[in-house]
N, C-alpha and C positions, 0 to 999 in steps of 0.2 A: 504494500500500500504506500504510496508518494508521500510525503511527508505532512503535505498539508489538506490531505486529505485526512491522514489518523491525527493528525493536531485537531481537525473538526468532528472528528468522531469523538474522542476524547475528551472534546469542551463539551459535545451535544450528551455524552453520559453520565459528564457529571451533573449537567445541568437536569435531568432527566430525573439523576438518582436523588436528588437534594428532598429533604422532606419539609412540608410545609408549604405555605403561601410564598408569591414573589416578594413580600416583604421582606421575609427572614434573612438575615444578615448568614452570612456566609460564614463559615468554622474556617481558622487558620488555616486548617491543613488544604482546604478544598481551594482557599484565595492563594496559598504559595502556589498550587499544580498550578493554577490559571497565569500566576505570573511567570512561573519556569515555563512555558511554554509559552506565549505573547515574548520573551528574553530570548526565548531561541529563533523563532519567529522573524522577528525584527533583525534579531542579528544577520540573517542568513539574505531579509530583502535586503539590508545596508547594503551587502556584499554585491549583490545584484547589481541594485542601484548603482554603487559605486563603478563597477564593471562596465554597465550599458553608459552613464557620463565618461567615462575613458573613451570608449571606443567612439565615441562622438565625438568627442573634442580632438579625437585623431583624424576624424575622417573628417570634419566641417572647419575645426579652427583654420587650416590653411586657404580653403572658400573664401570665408570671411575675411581674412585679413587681406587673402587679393582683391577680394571688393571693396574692403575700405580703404586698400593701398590708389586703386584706380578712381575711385569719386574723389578723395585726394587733387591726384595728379590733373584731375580735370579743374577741379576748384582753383589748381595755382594757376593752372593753363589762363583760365580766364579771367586771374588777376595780374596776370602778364600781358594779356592784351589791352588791358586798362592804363598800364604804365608809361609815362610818358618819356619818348626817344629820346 
């Protein structure tokens, strides 16, 4: 089972097995599982995240900077034609 599938199996059984109304405050033991797991979670999209921004800013920053390198050059161009001989 992928990971974050049994991560939501495992929130959906605790939440299932809990006794009582939605009011009842959650027992220690049940709020730590929910946070070790949301800790692993997060950590694993971070990694993601961070991976899918690398590889972006590999394959676009160079784009960008020649595009801002060329609206540039045009900007001097046409304060060069402004200057007087």
């Amino acid at each position: 089972m992928p990971a974050p599938v049994a991560t939501i199996s495992l929130a959906c059984c605790l939440l299932l097995a809990a006794c009582g109304s939605s009011n009842t405050p959650l027992d220690a033991e049940t709020r730590q599982t929910i946070d070790s797991i949301a800790v692993v979670r997060i950590n694993v999209l971070r990694e993601q995240m961070d991976t899918v921004c690398n590889q972006r800013r590999v394959a676009e920053l160079p784009h960008l900077i020649d595009s801002i390198k060329q609206h540039r050059m045009r900007e001097i161009q046409d304060q060069l034609k402004t200057v007087p001989k």
